[in-house]
C-alpha positions as CSV (number, residue, x, y, z in Angstrom):
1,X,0.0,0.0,0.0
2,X,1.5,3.3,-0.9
3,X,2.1,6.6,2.0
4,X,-0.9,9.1,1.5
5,X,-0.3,12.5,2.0
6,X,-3.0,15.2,2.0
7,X,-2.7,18.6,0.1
8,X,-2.2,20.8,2.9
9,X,0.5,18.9,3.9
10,X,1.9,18.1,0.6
11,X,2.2,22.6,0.0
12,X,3.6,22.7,3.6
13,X,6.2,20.0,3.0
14,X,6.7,20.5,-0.8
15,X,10.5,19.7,-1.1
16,X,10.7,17.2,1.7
17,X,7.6,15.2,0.0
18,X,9.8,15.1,-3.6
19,X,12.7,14.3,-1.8
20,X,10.6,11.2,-0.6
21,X,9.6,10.5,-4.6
22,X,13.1,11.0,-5.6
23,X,14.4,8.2,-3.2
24,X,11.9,5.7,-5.0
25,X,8.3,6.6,-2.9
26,X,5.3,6.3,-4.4
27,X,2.9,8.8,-2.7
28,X,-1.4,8.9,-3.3
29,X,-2.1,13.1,-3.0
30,X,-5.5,13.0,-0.9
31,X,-8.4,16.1,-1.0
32,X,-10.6,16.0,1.8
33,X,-9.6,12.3,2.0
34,X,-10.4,11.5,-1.3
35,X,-7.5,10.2,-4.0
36,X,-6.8,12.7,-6.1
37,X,-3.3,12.0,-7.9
38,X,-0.2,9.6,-7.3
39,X,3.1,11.3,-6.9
40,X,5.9,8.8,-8.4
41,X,9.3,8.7,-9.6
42,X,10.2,9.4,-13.2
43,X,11.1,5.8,-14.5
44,X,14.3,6.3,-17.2
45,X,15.0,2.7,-17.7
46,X,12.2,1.1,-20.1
47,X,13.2,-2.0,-17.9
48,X,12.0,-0.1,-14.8
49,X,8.8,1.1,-16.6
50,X,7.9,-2.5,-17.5
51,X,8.4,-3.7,-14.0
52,X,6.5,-0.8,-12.1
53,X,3.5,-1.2,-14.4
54,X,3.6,-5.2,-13.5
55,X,4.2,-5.9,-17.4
56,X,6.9,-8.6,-16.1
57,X,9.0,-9.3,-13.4
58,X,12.6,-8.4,-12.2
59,X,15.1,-10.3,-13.0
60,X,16.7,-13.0,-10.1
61,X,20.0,-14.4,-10.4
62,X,20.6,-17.7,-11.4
63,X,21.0,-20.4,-8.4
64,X,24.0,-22.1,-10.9
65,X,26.0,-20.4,-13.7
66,X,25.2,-21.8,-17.3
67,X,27.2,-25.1,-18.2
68,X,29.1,-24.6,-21.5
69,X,29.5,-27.7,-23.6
70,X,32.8,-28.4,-25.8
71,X,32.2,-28.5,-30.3
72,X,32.3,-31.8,-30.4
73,X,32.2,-32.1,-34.3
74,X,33.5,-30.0,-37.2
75,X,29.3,-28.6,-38.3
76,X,29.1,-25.3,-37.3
77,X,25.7,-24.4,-35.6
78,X,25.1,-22.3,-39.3
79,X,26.1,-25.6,-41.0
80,X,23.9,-28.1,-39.0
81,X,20.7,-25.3,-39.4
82,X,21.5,-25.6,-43.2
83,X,21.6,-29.5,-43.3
84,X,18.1,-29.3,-40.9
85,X,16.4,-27.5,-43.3
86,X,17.5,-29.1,-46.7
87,X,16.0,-32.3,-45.1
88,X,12.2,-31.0,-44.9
């Protein structure tokens, strides 16, 4: 649930409230209670965007790095793609 902060209080603590957004808060602006607006952070990173709006999830790191296996044979990945698709 995100802080909510009223309008008085929002003019009487302008540059302390953006301070807040700047860090990363999101803040819900009230009138008489009521939700009137959402102060948030400018999101640069399209990544960020994405993320914030629940379009997909952070990243995690993996548990286990990626195993790399040897060329085993002279067909380059090009070469075996070619041979795949002469066959159909």
């Amino acid at each position: 649930m995100r802080a909510r902060i009223g309008i008085r209080e929002l003019r009487d603590t302008l540059t302390a409230t953006i301070r807040r957004v700047r860090s990363g808060e999101t803040l819900e602006v009230t009138h008489d209670g009521v939700p009137v607006a959402v102060l948030a952070p400018v999101r640069s990173d399209r990544i960020q965007q994405l993320v914030a709006g629940g379009d997909v999830t952070a990243p995690t790191p993996l548990e286990q790095p990626l195993r790399r296996f040897p060329v085993t044979g002279e067909v380059t990945a090009s070469g075996a793609i070619e041979e795949d698709r002469a066959e159909r």
